[in-house]
C-alpha positions as CSV (number, residue, x, y, z in Angstrom):
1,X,0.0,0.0,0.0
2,X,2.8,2.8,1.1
3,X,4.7,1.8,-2.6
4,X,1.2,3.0,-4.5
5,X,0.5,5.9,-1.9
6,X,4.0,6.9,-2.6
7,X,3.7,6.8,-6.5
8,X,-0.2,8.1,-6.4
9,X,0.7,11.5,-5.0
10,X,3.6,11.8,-6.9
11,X,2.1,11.1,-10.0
12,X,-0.7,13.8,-8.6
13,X,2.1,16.9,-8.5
14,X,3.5,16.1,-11.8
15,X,6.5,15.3,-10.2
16,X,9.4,13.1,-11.5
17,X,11.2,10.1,-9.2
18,X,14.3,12.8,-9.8
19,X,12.1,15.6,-8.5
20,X,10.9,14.4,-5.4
21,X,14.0,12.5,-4.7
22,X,15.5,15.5,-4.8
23,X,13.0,17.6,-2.4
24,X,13.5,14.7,-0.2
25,X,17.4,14.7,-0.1
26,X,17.4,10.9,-1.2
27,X,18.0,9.2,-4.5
28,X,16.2,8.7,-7.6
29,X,17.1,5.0,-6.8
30,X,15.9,5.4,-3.5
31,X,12.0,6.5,-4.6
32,X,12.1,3.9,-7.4
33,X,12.6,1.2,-4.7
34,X,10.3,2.8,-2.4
35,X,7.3,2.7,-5.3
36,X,8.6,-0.9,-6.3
37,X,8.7,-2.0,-3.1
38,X,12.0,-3.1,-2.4
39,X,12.4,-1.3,0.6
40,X,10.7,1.1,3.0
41,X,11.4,4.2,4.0
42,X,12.2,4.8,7.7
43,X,9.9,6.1,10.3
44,X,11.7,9.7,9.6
45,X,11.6,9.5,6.1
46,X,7.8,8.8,6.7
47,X,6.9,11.2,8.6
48,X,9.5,13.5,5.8
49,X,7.1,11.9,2.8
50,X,3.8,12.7,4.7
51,X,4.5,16.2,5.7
52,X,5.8,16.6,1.9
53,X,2.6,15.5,0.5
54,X,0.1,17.2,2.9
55,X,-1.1,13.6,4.0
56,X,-1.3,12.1,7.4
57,X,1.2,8.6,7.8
58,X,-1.7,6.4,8.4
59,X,-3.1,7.4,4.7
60,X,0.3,6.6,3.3
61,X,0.1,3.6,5.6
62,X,-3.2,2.3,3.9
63,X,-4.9,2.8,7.4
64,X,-7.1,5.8,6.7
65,X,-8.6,6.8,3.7
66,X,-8.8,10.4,4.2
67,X,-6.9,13.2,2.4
68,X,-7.2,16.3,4.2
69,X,-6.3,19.7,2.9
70,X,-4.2,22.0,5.2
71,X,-6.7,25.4,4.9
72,X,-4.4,27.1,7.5
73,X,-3.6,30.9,6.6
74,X,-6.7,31.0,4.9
75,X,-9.6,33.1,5.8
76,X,-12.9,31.7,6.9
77,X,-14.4,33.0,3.3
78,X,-12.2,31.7,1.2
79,X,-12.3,28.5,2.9
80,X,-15.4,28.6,2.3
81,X,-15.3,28.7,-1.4
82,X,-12.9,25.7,-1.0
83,X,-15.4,23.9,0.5
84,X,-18.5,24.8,-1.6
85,X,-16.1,23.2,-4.8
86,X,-15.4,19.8,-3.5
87,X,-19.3,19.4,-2.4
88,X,-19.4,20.9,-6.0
89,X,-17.5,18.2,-7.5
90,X,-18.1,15.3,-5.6
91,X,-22.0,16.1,-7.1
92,X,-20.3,16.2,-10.3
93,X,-18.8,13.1,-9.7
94,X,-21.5,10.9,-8.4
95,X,-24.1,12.3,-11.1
96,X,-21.3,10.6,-13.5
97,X,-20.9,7.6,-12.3
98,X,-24.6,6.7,-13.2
């Protein structure tokens, strides 16, 4: 589960195995292994990954399914234009799926 997390949210920024590796201070290697699953990252480089990608460790652990967006700085209005967008979409989305 953490090896698809890992490549799901990187694949969601557009970003590169070169490009995160590099915002992480690791390898290109290291995040190919890491999305392969030949190893796992440590406990720091987990908590590195999840603060990195906005995401809690237990979503990149499989254990929650919840995304949450960080809405911090922003004011109450304009979160709540945020807000009125996902309920937006996630109508859009259901009245799609049928």
């Amino acid at each position: 589960m953490l090896n698809e997390r890992i490549k799901e949210l990187r694949n969601s920024l557009n970003l590169t195995q070169v490009e995160l590796a590099n915002d992480l201070n690791v390898t290109k290697q290291c995040v190919s292994n890491w999305e392969n699953n030949n190893i796992q990252p440590s406990v720091d480089m987990l908590v590195k990954i999840a603060l990195y990608f906005g995401v809690s460790a237990d979503y990149l652990l499989g254990l929650d399914q919840k995304r949450l967006l960080d809405v911090s700085g922003l004011t109450d209005m304009q979160i709540s234009h945020i807000s009125q967008l996902v309920k937006d979409i996630s109508v859009l989305m259901k009245g799609s799926n049928t």
